[in-house]
C-alpha positions in Angstrom: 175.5 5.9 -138.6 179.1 5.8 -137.2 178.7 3.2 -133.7 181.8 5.7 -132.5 180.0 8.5 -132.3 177.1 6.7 -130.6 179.2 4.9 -127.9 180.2 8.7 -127.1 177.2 10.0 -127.2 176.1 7.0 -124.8 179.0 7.7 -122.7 179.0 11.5 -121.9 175.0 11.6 -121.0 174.7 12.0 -117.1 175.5 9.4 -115.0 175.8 7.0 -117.3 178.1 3.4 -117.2 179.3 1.0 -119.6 180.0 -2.6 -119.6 180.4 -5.3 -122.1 178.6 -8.6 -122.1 181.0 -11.3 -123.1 178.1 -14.0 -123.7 176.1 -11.4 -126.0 179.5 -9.6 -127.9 177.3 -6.3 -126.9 178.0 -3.0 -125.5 175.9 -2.3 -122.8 175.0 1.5 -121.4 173.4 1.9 -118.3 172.3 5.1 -115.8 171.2 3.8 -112.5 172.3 0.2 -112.9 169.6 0.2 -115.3 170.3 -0.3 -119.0 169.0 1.8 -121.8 171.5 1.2 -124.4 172.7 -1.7 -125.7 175.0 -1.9 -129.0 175.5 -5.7 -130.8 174.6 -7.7 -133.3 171.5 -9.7 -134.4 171.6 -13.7 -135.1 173.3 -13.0 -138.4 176.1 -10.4 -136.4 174.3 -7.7 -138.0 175.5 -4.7 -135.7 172.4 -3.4 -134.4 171.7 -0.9 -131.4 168.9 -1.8 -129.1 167.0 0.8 -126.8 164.2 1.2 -124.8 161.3 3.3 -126.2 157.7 4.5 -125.6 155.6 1.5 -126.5 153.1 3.9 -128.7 156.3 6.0 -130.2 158.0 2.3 -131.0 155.3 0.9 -133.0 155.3 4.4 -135.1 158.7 4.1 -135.4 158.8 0.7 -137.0 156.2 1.4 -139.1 157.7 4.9 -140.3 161.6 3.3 -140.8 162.4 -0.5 -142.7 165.8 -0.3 -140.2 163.8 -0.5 -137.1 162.2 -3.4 -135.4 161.0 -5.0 -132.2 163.8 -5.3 -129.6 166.2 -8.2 -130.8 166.2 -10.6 -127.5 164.1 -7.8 -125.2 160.6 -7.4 -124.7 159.0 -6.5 -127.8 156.7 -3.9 -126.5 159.0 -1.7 -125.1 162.5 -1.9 -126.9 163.2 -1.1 -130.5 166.7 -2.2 -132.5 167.9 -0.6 -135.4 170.2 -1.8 -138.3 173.4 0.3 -138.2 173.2 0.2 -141.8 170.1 1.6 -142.4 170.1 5.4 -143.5 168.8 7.2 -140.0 170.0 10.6 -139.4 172.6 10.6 -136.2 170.2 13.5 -135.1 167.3 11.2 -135.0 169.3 8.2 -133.6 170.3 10.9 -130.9 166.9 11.7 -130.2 166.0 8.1 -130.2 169.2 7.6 -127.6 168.3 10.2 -125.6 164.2 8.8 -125.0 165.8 5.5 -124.1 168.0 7.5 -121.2 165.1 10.0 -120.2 162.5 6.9 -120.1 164.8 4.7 -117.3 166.3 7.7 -115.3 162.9 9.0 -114.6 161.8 5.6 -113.4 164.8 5.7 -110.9 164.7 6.8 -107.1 164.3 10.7 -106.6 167.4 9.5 -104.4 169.2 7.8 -107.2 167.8 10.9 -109.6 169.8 13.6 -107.8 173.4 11.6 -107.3 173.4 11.6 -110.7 172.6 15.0 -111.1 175.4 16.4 -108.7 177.9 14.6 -109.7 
C-alpha cells in the first residue's frame, strides 16, 4: 500500500479538505467539515490509515483481514484502521476509502450535498 497514492486518492474525491493534526502526527481528510479519513500511526508509530465504516461491513472486515482492526483512538463500532504494511489490494483500500467518504457525505445537509457537487 503506497500512503502517496492514498493521500491522492483522499484528496481528488469531491469536496474534499485536508489538514494535519500536530498533537496526533496524522493526516486528516475531511468533506463537509466532517472527517472520513485519517492517515497516522498507532502507539508504536505504526503508520496506519483510519476510516469510518458500516458497523456490520467493519466487523466482517476484521474478521476477513489480520491488518484491520477497531478504529485506533475512534469509536470502535464505526471506524476501522489498517496497517499500511499489511498486504490489501489498493483497489480494496480504495473501495474501503471511498465507503468512509460516501458514509459521511450522505449524512451531510442536502444543502451542504449540492455545494459540493457544483463545485
Amino acid at each position: 500500500m503506497e500512503k502517496e497514492n492514498l493521500k491522492s486518492y483522499c484528496e481528488n474525491l469531491p469536496g474534499t479538505t485536508h489538514d494535519y493534526q500536530v498533537d496526533w502526527q496524522a493526516d486528516r481528510y475531511h468533506v463537509g467539515g466532517k472527517m472520513f479519513a485519517m492517515m497516522g500511526g498507532d502507539s508504536k508509530g505504526k503508520p496506519i490509515i483510519t476510516l469510518k465504516c458500516d458497523p456490520n461491513r467493519a466487523e466482517v472486515l476484521r474478521e476477513t483481514y489480520e491488518g484491520i482492526i477497531p478504529g485506533y483512538y475512534m469509536n470502535k463500532t464505526h471506524w476501522n484502521s489498517i496497517y499500511f504494511d499489511s498486504n490489501l489490494s489498493n483497489d480494496l483500500l480504495e473501495s474501503l476509502i471511498l465507503h468512509s467518504y460516501t458514509l459521511v457525505y450522505e449524512k451531510l445537509t442536502k444543502k451542504v450535498q449540492k455545494q459540493i457537487i457544483s463545485k
